[in-house]
PDB file as gemmi writes it, atoms N, CA and C in Angstrom:
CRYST1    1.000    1.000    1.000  90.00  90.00  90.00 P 1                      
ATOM      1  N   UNK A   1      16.704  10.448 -20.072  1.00  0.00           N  
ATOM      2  CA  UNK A   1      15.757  10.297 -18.993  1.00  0.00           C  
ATOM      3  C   UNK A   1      15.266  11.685 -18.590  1.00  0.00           C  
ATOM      4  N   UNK A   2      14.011  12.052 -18.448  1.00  0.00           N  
ATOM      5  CA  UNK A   2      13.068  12.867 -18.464  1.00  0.00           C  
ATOM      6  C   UNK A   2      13.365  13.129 -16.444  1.00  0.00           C  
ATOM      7  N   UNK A   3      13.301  14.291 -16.205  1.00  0.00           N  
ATOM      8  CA  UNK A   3      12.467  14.724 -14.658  1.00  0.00           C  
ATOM      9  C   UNK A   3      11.425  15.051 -14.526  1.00  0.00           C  
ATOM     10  N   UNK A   4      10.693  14.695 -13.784  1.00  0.00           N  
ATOM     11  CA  UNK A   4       9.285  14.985 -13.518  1.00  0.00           C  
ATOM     12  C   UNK A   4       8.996  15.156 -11.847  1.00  0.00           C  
ATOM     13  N   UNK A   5       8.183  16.591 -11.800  1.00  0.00           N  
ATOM     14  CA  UNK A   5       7.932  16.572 -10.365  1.00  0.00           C  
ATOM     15  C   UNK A   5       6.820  16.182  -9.980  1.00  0.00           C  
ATOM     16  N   UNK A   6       6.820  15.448  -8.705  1.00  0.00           N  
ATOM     17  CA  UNK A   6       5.430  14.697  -8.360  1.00  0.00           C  
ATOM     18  C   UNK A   6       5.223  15.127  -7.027  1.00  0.00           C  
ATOM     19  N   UNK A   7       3.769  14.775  -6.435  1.00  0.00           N  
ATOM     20  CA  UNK A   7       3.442  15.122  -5.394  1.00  0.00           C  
ATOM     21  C   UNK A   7       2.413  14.115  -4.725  1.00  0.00           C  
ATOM     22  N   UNK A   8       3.357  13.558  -3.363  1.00  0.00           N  
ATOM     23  CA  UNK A   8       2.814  12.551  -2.892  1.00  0.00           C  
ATOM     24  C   UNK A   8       2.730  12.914  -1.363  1.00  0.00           C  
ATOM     25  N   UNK A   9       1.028  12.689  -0.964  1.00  0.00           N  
ATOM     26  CA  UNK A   9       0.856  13.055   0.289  1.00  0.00           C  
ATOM     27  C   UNK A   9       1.342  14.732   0.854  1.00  0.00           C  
ATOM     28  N   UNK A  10       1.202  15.504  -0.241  1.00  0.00           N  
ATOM     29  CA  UNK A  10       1.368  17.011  -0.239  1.00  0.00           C  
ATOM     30  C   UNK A  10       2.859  17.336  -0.087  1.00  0.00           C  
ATOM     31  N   UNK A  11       4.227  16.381  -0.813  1.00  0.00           N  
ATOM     32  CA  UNK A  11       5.310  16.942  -0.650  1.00  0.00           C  
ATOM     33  C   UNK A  11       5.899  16.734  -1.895  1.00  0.00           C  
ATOM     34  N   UNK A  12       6.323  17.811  -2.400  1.00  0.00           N  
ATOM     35  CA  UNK A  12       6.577  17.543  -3.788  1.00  0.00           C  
ATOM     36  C   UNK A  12       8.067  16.798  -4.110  1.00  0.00           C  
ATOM     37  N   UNK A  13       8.435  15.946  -4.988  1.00  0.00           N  
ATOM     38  CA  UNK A  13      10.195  15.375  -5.224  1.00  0.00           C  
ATOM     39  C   UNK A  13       9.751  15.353  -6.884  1.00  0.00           C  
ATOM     40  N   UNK A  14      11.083  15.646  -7.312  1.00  0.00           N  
ATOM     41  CA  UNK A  14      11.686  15.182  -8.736  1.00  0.00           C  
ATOM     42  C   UNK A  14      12.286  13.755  -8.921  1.00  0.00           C  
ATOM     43  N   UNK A  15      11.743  13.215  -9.647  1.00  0.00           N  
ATOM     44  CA  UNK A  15      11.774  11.895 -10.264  1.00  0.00           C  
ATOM     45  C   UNK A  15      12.729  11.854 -11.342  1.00  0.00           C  
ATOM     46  N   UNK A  16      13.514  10.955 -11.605  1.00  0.00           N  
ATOM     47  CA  UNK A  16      14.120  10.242 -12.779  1.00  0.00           C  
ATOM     48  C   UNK A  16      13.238   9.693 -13.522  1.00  0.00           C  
ATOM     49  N   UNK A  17      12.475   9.513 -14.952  1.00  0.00           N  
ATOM     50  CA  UNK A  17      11.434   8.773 -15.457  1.00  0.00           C  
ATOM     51  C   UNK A  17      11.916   8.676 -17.077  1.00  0.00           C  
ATOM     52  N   UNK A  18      12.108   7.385 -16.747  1.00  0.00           N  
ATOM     53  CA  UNK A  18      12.711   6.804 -18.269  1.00  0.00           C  
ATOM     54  C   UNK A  18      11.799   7.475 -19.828  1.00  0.00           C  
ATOM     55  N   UNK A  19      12.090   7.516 -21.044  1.00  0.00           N  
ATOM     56  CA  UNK A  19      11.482   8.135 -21.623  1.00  0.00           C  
ATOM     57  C   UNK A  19       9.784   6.937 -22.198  1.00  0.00           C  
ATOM     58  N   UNK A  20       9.124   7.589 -22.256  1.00  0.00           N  
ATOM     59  CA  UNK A  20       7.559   6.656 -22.301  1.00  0.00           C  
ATOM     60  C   UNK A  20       7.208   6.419 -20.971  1.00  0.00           C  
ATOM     61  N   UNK A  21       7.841   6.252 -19.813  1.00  0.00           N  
ATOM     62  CA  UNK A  21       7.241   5.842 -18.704  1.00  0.00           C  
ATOM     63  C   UNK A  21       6.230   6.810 -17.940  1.00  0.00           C  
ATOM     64  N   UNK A  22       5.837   7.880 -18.474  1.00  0.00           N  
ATOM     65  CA  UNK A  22       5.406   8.775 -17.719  1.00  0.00           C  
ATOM     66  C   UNK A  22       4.037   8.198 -17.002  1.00  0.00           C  
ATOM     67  N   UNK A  23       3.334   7.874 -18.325  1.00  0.00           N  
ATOM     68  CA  UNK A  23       1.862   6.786 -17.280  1.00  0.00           C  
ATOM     69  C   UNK A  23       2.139   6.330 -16.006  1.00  0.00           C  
ATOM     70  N   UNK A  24       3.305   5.358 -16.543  1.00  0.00           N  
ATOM     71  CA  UNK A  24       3.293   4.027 -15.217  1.00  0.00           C  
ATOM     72  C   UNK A  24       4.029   5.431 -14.385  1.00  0.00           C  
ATOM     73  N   UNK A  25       4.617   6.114 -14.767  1.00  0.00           N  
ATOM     74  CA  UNK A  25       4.844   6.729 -12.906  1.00  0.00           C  
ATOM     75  C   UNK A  25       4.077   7.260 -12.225  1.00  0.00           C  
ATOM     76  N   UNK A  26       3.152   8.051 -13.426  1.00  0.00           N  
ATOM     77  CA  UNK A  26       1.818   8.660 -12.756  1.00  0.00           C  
ATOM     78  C   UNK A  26       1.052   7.523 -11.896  1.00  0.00           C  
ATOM     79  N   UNK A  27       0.885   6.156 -12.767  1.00  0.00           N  
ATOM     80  CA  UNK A  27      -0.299   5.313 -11.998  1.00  0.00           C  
ATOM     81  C   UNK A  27       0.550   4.934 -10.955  1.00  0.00           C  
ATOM     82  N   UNK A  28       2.155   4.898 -10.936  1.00  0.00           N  
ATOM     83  CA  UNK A  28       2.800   4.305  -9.592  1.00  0.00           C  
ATOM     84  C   UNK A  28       2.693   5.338  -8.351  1.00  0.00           C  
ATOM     85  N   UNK A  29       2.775   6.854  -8.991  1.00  0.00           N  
ATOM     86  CA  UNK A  29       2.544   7.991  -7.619  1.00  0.00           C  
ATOM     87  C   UNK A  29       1.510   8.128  -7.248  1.00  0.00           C  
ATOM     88  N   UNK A  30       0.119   7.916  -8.077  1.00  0.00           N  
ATOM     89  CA  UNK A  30      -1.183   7.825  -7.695  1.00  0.00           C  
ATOM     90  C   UNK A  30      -1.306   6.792  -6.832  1.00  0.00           C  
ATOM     91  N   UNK A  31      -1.077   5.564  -6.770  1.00  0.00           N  
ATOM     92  CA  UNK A  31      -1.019   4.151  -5.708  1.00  0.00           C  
ATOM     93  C   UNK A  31      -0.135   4.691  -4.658  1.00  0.00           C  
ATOM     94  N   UNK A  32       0.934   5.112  -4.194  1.00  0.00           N  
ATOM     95  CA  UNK A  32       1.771   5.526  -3.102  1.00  0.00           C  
ATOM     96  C   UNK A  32       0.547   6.356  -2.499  1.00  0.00           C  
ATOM     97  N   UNK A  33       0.631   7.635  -3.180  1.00  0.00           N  
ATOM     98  CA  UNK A  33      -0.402   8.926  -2.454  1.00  0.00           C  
ATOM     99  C   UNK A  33      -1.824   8.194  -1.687  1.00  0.00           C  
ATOM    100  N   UNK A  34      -2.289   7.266  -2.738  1.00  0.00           N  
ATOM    101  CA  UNK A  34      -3.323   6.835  -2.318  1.00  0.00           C  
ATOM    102  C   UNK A  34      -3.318   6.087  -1.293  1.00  0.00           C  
ATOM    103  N   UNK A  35      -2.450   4.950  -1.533  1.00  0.00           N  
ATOM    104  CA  UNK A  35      -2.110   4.466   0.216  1.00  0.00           C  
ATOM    105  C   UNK A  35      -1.275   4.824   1.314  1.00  0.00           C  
ATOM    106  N   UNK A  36      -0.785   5.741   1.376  1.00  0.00           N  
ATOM    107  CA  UNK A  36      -0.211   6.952   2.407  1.00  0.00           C  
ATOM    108  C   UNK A  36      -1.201   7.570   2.598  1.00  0.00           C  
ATOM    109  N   UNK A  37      -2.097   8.604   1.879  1.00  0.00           N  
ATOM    110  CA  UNK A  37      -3.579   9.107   2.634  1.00  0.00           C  
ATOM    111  C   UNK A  37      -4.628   8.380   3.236  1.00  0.00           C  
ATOM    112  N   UNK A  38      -4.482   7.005   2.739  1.00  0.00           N  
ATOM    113  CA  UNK A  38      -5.294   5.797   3.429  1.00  0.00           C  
ATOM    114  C   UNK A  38      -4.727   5.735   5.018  1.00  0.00           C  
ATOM    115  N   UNK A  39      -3.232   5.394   4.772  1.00  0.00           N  
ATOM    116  CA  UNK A  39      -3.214   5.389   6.323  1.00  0.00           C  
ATOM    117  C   UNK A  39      -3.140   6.730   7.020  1.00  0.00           C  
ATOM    118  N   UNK A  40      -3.138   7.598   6.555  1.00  0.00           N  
ATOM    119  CA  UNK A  40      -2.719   8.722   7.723  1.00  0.00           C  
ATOM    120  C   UNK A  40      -4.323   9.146   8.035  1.00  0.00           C  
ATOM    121  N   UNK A  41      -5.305   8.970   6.730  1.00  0.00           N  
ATOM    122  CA  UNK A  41      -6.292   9.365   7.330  1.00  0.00           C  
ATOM    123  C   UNK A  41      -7.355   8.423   8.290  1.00  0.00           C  
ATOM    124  N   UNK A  42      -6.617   7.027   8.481  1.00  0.00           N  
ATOM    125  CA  UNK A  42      -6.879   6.226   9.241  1.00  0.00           C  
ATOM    126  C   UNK A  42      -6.308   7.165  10.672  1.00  0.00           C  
ATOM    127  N   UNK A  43      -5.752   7.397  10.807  1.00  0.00           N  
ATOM    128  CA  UNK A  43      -4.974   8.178  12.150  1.00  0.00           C  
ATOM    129  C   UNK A  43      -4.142   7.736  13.489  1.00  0.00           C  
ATOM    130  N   UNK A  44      -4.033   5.980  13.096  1.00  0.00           N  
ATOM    131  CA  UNK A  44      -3.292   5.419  13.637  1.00  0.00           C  
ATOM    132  C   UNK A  44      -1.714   5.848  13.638  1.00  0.00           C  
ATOM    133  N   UNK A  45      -1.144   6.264  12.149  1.00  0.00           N  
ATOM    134  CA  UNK A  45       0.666   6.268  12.267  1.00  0.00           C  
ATOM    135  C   UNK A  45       0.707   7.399  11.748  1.00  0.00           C  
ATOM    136  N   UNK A  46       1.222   8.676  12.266  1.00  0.00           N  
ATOM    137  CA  UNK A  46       1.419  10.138  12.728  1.00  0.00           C  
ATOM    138  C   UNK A  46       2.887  10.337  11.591  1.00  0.00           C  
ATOM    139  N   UNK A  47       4.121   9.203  11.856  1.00  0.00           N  
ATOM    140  CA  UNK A  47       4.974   9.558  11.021  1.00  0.00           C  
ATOM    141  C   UNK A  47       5.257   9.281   9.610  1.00  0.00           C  
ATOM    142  N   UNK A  48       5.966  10.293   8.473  1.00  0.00           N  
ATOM    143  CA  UNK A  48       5.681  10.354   7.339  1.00  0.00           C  
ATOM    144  C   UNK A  48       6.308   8.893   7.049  1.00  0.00           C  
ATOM    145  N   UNK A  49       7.490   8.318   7.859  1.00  0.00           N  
ATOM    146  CA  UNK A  49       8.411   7.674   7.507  1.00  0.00           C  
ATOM    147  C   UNK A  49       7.811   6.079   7.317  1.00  0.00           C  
ATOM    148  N   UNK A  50       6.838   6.179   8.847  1.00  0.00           N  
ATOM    149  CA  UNK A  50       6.173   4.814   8.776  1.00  0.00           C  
ATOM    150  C   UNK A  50       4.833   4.815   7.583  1.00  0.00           C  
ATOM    151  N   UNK A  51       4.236   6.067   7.601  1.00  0.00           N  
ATOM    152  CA  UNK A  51       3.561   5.561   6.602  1.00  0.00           C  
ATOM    153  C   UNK A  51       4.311   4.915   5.031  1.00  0.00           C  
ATOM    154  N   UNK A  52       5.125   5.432   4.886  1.00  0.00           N  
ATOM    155  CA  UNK A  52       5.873   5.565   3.680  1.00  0.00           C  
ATOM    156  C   UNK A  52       6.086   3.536   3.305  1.00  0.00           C  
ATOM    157  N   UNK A  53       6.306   3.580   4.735  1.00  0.00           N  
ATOM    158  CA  UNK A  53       6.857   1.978   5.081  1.00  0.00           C  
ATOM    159  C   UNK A  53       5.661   1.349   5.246  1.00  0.00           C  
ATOM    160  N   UNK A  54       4.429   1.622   5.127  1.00  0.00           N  
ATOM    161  CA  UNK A  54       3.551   0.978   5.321  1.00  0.00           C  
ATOM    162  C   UNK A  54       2.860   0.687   3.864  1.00  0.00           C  
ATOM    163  N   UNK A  55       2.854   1.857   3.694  1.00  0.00           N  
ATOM    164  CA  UNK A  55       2.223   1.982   2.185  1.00  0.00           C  
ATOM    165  C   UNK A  55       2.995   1.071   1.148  1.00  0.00           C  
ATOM    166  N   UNK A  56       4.221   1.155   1.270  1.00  0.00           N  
ATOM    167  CA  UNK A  56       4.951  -0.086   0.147  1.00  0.00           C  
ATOM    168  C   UNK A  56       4.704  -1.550   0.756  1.00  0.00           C  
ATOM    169  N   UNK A  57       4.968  -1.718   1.629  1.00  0.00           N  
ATOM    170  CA  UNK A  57       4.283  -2.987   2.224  1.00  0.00           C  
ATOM    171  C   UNK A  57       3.340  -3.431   1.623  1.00  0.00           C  
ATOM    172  N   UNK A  58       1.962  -2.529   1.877  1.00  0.00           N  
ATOM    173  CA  UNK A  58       0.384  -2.560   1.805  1.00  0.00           C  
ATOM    174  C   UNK A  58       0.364  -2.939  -0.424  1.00  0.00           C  
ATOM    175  N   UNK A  59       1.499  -1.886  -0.835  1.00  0.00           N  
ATOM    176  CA  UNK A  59       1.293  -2.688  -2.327  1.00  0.00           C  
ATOM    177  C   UNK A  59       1.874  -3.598  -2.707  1.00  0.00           C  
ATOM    178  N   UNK A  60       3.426  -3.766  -2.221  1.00  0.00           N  
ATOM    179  CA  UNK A  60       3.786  -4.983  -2.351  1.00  0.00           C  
ATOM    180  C   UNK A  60       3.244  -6.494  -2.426  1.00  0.00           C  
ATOM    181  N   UNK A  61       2.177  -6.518  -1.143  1.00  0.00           N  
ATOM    182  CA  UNK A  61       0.978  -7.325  -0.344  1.00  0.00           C  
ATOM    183  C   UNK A  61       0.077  -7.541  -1.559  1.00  0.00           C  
ATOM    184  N   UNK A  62      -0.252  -6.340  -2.035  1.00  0.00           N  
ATOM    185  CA  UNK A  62      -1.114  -6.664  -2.890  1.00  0.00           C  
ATOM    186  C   UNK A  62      -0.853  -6.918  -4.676  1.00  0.00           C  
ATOM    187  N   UNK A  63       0.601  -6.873  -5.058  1.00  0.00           N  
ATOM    188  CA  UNK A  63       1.239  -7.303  -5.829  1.00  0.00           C  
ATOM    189  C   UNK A  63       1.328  -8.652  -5.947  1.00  0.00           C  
ATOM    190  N   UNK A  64       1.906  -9.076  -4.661  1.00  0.00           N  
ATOM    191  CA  UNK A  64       1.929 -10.909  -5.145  1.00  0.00           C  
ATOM    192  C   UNK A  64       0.867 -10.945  -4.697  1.00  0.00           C  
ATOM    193  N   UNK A  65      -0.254 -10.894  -3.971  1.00  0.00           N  
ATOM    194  CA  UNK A  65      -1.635 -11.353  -3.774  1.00  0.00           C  
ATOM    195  C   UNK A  65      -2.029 -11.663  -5.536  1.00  0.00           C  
ATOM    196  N   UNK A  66      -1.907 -10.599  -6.407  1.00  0.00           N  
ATOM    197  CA  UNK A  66      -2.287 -10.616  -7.392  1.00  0.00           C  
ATOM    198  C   UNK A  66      -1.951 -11.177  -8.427  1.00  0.00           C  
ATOM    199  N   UNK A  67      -0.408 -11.761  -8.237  1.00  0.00           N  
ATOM    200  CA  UNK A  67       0.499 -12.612  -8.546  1.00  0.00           C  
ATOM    201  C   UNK A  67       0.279 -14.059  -8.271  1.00  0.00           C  
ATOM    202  N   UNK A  68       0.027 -14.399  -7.260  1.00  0.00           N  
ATOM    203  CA  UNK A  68      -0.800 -15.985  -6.793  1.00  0.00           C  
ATOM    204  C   UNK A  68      -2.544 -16.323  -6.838  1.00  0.00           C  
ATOM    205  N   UNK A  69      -3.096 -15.000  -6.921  1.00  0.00           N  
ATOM    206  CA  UNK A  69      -4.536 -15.278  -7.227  1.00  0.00           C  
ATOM    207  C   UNK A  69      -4.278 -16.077  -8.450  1.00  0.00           C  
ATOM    208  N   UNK A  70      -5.529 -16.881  -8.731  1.00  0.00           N  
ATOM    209  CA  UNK A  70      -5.821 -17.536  -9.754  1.00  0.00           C  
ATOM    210  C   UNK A  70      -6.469 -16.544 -10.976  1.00  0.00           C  
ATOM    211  N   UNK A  71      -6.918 -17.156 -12.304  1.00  0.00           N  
ATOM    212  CA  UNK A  71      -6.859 -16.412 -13.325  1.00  0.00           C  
ATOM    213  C   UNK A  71      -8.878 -15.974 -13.625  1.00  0.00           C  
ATOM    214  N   UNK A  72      -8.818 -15.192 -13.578  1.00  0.00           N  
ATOM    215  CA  UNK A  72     -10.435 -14.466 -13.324  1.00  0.00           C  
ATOM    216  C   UNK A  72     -11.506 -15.838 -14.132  1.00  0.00           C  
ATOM    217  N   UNK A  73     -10.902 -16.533 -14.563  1.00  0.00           N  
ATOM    218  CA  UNK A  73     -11.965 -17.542 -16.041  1.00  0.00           C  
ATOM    219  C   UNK A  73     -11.606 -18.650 -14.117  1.00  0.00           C  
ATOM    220  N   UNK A  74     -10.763 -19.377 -13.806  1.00  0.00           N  
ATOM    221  CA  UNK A  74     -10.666 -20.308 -12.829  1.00  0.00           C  
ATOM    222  C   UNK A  74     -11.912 -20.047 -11.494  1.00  0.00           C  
ATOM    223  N   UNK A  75     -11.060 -18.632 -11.216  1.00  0.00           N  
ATOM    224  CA  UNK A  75     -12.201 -18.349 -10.438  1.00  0.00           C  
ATOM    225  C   UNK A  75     -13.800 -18.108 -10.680  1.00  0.00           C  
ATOM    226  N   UNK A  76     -14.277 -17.917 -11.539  1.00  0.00           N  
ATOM    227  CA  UNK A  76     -15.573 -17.707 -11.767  1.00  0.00           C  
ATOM    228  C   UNK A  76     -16.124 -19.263 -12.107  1.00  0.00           C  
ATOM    229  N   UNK A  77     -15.158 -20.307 -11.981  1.00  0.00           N  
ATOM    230  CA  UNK A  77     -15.584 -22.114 -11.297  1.00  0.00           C  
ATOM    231  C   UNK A  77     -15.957 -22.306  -9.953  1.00  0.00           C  
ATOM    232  N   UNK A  78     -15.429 -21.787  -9.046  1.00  0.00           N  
ATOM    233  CA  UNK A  78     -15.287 -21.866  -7.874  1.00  0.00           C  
ATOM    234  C   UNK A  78     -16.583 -21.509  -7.583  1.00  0.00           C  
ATOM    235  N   UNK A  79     -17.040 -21.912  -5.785  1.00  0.00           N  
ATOM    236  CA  UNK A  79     -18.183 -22.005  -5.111  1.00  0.00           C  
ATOM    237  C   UNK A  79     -17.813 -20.151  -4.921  1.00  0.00           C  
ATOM    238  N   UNK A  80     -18.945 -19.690  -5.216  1.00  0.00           N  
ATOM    239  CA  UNK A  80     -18.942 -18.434  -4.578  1.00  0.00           C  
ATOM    240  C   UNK A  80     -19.066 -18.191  -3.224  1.00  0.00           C  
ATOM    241  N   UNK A  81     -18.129 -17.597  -2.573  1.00  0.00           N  
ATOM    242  CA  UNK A  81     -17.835 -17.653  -0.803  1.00  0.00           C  
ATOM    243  C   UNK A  81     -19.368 -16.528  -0.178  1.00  0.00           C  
ATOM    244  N   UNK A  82     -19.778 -17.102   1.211  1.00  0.00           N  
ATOM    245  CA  UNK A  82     -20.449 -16.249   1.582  1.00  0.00           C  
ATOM    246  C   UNK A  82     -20.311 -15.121   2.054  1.00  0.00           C  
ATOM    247  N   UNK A  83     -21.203 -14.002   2.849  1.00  0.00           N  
ATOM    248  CA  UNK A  83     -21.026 -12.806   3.614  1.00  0.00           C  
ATOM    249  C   UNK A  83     -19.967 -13.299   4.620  1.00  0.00           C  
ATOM    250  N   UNK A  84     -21.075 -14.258   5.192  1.00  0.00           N  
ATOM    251  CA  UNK A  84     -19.865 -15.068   6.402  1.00  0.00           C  
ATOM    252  C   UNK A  84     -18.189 -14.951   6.058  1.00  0.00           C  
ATOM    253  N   UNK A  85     -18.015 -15.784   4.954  1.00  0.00           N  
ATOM    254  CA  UNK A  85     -16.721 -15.391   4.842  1.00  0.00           C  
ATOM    255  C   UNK A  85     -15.922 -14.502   4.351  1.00  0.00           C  
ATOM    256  N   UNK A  86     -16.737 -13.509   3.561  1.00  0.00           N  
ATOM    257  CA  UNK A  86     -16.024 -12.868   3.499  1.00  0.00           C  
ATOM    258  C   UNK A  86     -15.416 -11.568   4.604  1.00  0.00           C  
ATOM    259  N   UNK A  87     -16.879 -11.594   5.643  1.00  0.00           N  
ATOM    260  CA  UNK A  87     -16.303 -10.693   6.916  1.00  0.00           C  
ATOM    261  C   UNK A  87     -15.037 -11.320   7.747  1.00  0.00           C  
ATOM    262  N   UNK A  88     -14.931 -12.779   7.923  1.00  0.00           N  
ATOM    263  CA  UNK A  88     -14.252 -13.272   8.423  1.00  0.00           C  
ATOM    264  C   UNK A  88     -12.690 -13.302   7.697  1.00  0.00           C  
ATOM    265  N   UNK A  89     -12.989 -13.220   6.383  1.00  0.00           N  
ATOM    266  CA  UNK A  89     -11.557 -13.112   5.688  1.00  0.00           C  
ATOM    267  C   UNK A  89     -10.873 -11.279   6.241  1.00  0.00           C  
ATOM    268  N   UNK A  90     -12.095 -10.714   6.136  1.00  0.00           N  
ATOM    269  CA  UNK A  90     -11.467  -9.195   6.303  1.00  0.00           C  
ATOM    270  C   UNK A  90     -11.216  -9.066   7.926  1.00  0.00           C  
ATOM    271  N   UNK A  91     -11.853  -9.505   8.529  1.00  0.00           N  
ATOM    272  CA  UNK A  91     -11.303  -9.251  10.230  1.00  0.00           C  
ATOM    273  C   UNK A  91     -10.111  -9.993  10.014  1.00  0.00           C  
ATOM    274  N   UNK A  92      -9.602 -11.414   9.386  1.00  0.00           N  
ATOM    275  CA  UNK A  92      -8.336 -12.260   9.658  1.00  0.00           C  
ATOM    276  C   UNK A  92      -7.295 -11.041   8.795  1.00  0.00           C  
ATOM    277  N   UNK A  93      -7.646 -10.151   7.857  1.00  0.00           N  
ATOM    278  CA  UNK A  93      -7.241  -8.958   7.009  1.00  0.00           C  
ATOM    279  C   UNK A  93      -6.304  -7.899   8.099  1.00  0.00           C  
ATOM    280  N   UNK A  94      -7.853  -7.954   8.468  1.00  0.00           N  
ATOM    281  CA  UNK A  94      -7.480  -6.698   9.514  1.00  0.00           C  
ATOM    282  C   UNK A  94      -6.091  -6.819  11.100  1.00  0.00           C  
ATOM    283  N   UNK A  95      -6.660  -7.919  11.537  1.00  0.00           N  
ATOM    284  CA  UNK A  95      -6.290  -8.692  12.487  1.00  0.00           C  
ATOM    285  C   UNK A  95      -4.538  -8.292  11.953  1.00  0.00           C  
ATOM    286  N   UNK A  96      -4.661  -8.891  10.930  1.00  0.00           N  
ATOM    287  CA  UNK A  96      -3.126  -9.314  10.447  1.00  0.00           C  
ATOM    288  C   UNK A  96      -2.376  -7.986   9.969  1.00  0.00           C  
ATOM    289  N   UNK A  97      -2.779  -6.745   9.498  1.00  0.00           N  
ATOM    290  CA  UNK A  97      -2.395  -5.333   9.451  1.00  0.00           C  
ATOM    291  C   UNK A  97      -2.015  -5.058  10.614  1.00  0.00           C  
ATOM    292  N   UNK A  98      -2.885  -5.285  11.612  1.00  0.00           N  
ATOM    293  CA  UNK A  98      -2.530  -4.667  12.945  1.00  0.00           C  
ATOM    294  C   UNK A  98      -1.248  -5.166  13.657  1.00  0.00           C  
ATOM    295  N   UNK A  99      -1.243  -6.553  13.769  1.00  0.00           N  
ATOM    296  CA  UNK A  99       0.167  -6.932  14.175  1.00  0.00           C  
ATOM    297  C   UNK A  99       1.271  -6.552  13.136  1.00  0.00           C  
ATOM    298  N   UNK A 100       1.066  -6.539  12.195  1.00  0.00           N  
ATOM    299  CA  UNK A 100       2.112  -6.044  11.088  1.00  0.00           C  
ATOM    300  C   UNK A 100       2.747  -4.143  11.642  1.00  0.00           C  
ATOM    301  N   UNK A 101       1.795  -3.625  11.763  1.00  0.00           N  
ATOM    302  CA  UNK A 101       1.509  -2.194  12.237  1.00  0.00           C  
ATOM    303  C   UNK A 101       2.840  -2.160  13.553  1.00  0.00           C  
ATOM    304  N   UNK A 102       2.142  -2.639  14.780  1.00  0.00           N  
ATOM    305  CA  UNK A 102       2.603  -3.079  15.716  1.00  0.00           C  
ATOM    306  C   UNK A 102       4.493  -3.631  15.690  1.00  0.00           C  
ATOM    307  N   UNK A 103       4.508  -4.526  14.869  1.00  0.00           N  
ATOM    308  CA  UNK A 103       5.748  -5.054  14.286  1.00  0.00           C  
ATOM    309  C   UNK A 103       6.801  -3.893  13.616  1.00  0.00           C  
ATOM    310  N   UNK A 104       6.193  -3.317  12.984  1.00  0.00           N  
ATOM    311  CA  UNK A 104       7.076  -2.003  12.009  1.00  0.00           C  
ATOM    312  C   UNK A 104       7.094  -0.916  13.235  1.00  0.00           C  
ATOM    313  N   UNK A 105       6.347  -1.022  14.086  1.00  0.00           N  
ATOM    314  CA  UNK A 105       6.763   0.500  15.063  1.00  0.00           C  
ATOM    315  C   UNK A 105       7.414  -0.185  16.379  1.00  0.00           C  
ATOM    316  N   UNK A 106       7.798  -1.459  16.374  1.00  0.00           N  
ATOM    317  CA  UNK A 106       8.599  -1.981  17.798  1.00  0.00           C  
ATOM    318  C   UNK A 106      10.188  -1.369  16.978  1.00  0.00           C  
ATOM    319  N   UNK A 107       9.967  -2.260  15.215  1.00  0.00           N  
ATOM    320  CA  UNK A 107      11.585  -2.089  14.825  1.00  0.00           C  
ATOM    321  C   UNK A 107      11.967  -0.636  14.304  1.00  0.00           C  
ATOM    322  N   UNK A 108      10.779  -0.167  14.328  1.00  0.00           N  
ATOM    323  CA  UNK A 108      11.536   1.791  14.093  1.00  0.00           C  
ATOM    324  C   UNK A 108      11.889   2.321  15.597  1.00  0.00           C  
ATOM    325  N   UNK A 109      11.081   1.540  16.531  1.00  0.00           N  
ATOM    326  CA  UNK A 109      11.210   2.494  17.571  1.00  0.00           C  
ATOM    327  C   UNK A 109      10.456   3.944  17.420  1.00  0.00           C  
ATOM    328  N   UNK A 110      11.842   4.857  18.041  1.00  0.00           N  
ATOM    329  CA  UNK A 110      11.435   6.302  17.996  1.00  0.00           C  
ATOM    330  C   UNK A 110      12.503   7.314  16.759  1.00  0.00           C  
ATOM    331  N   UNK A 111      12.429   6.104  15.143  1.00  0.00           N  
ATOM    332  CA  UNK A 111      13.135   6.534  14.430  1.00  0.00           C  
ATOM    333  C   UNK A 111      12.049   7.742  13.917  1.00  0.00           C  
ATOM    334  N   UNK A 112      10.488   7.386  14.198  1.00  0.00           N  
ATOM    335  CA  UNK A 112       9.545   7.973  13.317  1.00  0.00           C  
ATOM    336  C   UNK A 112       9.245   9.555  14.348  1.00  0.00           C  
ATOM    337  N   UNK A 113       9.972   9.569  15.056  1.00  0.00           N  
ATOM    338  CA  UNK A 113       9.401  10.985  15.451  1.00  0.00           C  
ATOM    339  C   UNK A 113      10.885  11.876  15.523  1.00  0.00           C  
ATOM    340  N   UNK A 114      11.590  11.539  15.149  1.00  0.00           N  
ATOM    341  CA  UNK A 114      12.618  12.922  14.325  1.00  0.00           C  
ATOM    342  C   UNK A 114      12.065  13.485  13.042  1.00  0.00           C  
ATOM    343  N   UNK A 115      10.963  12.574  12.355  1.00  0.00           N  
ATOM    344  CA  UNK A 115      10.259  13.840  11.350  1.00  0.00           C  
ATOM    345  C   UNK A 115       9.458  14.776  11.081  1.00  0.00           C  
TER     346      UNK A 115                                                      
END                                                                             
């Protein structure tokens, strides 16, 4: 097993990375970084810890989303949804981040500002 140093959200760590895996860790540290700079540059959550916790959430979320979507040939049967809904899907989106948000900083408390 190979080490590799990576850099996510400007802090660098050494990785364990099985031998061939180097892609998938790159495309896995590129998805972390990317959704950790998503939220911090949103400017709602200040600590590294909650973003950290947010960001695996946020792919997890979108792991089985992608896991229970239907198969791209099924969907292209389907009624194509309007503007209407699709703003309404993203506010019920949004809506639902926020209490999630809310939820992760009642159960950290004030774990996120010792960092």
């Amino acid at each position: 097993m190979k080490q590799r140093e990576v850099t996510i959200l400007g802090q660098t760590y050494i990785l364990g990375c099985p031998d061939g895996g180097e892609a998938l860790l790159s495309a896995a540290v590129a998805s972390v970084d990317r959704e950790m700079s998503a939220i911090r540059d949103a400017g709602k959550v200040k600590a590294r810890e909650r973003m950290a916790v947010l960001a695996a959430l946020n792919l997890a979320y979108q792991r089985a989303d992608a896991q229970r979507s239907p198969p791209l040939a099924a969907a292209s049967h389907a009624a194509p949804a309007g503007a209407e809904g699709a703003v309404a899907g993203q506010a019920g989106a949004d809506a639902a981040i926020e209490r999630l948000i809310r939820r992760i900083d009642t159960a950290l408390g004030d774990d996120g500002h010792l960092l």
